[in-house]
C-alpha positions in Angstrom: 133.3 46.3 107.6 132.2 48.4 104.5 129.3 50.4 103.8 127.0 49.5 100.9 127.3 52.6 99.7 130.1 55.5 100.4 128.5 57.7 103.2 126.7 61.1 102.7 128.5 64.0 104.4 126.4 67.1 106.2 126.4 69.3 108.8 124.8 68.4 112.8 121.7 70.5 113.0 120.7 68.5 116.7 120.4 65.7 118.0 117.1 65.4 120.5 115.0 62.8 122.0 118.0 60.7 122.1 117.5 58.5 118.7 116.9 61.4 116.4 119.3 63.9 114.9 118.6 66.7 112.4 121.3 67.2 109.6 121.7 69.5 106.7 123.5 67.4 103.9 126.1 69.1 101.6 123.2 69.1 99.0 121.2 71.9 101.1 118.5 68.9 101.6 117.5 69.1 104.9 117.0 65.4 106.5 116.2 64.2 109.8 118.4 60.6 110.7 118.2 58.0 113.2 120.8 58.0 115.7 121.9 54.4 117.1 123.6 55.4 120.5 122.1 55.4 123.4 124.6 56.8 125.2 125.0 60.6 126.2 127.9 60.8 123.4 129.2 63.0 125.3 131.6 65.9 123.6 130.0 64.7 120.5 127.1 66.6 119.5 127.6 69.8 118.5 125.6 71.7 116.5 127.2 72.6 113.0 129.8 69.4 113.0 130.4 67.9 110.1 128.6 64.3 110.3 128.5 61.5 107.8 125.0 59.3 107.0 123.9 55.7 105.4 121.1 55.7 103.5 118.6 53.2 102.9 116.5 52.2 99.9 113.8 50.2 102.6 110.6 51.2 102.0 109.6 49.6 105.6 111.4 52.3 107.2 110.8 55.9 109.0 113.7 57.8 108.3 116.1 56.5 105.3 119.2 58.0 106.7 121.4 56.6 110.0 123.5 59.1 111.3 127.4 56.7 111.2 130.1 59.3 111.8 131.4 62.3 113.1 134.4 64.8 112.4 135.5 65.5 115.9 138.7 68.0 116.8 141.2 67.1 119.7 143.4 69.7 118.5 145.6 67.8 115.6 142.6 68.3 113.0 139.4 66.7 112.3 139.4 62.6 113.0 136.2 60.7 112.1 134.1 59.3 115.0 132.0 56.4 114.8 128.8 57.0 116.6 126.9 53.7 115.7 126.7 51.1 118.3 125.4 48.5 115.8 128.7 48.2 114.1 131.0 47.0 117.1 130.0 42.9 116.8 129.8 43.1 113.0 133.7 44.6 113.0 135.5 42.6 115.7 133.6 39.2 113.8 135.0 40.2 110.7 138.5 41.1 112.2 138.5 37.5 114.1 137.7 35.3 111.0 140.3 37.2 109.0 142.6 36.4 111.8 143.3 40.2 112.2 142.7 39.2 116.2 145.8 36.9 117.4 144.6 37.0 120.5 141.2 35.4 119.9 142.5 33.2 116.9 142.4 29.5 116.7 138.8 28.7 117.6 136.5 26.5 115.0 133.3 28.4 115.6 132.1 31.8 115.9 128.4 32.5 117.3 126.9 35.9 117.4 124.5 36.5 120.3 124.1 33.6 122.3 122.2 33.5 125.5 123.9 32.8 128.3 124.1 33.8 132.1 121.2 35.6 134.0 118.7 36.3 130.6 121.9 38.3 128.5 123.3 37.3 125.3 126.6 37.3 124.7 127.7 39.4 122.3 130.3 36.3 120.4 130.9 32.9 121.5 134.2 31.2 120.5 134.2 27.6 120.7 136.4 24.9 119.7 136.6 21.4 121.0 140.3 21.7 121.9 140.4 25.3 123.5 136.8 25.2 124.8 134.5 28.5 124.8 135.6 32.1 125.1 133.0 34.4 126.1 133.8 38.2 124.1 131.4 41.0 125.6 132.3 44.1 123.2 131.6 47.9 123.9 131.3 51.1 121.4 134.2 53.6 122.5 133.9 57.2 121.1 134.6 59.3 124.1 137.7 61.4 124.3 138.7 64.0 127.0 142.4 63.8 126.8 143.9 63.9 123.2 144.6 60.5 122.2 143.6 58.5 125.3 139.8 57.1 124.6 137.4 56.2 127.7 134.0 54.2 128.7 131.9 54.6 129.5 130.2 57.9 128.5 127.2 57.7 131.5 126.2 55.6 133.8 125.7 51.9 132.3 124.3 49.5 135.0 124.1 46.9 132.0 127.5 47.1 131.4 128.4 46.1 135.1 125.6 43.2 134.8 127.8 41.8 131.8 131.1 42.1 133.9 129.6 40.1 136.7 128.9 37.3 134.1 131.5 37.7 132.4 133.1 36.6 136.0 131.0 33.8 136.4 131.7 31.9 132.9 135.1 32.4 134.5 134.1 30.5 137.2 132.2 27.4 135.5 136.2 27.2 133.8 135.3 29.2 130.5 137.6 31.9 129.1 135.8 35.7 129.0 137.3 38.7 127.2 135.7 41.9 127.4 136.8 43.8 124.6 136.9 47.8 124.0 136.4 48.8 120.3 137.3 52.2 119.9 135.6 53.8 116.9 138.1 56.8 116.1 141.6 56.7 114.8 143.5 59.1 117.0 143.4 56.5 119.8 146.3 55.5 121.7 145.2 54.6 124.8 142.0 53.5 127.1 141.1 53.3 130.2 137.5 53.4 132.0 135.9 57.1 132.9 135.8 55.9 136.4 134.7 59.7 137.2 131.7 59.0 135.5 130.5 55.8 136.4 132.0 54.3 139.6 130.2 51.2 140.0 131.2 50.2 136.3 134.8 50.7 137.3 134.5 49.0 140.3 133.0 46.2 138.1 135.8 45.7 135.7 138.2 45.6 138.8 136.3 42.8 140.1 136.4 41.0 136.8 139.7 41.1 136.1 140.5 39.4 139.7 138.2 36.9 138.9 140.0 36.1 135.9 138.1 38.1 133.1 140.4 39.6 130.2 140.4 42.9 129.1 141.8 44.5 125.9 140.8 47.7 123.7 141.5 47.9 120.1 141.2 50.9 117.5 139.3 51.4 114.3 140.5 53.2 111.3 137.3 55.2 109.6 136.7 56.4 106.4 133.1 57.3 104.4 133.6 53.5 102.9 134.6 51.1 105.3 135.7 50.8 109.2 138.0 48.4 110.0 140.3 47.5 113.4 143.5 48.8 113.3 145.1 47.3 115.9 145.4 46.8 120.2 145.9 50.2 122.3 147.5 50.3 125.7 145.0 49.5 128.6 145.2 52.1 131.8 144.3 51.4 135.3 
């Protein structure tokens, strides 16, 4: 996926009220950006980090700049971050019709956000008329702990186990269902779910897999132009 335009680079002044983060570009102009995560992002937020926006020339909107990246430091140097949660279907779409995803190649159609199960949309829906449907439920990963092994969630997501449990159930009704982990930062080399944090969501993706639910993380590679998936990562218990 590439930007319109190369991204702006800054420094985090805060991020508050959750969607809303101040930043002081390299420029000196002062700017205040959305921020699309909802999550905590937890290790992430640091005043004074360097942080990388998109701007937009929409007249329609509040704030022109979206807050995309971050430099974050696991002790082998600055690796970019991305923070926006947007992204994820738009990147593993892309990566699937350039047939950059083997394991989810081979299917004649390709729907973004179709309803299905108890009032959710699924995030893509493969179909073909020979290999019949494959549900894909995709996540934003950015949390890291442990240098080089990445981790979901970063709080508590009852959502997340909702999607699981239908994820099961497409299963059931003889459908294929992958939930996939897209791990926005390079320095990934393996994932597994922050069970310490939320439980119940780790409970969830037990259950799933039993039932017959595929599971698989991939990486990203970053830069100020373009984000693109880099290949699969090793899956932990």
């Amino acid at each position: 996926m590439r930007f319109p335009s190369p991204l702006k680079r800054g420094r985090l002044v805060r991020r508050y009220k959750r969607f809303l983060a101040d930043v002081v570009l390299d420029s000196g102009e002062e700017v205040t950006s959305t921020c699309p995560n909802t999550g905590s992002m937890l290790g992430l937020t640091a005043p004074g980090a360097t942080v990388w926006l998109s701007e937009s020339d929409s007249k329609t909107r509040k704030y022109r700049h979206t807050w995309e990246m971050i430099e974050n430091d696991m002790g082998k140097g600055p690796v970019l971050v991305g923070i926006n949660t947007s992204h994820p279907n738009k990147i593993v779409a892309e990566a699937i019709r350039a047939g950059e995803i083997p394991t989810l190649g081979g299917y004649e159609r390709l729907k973004p956000e179709q309803k299905y199960g108890a009032a959710s949309r699924i995030d893509l829906l493969l179909d073909d008329d020979a290999k019949g449907r494959a549900y894909v439920e995709i996540k934003n990963v950015h949390l890291m702990r442990e240098a080089g092994h990445a981790e979901f969630p970063d709080s508590v997501t009852e959502r997340g186990a909702k999607h699981l449990a239908e994820l099961s159930a497409m299963v059931a009704e003889g459908h294929r269902a992958v939930m996939l982990y897209l791990v926005q930062r390079g320095d990934a080399r393996s994932f597994s779910v922050a069970r310490d944090i939320d439980p119940t969501y780790g409970r969830a993706l037990d259950s799933a897999l039993r039932a017959g639910v595929e599971a698989m993380a991939l990486r990203c590679r970053l830069s100020p132009d373009e984000i693109v998936i880099d290949g699969e990562i090793e899956m932990r218990a």
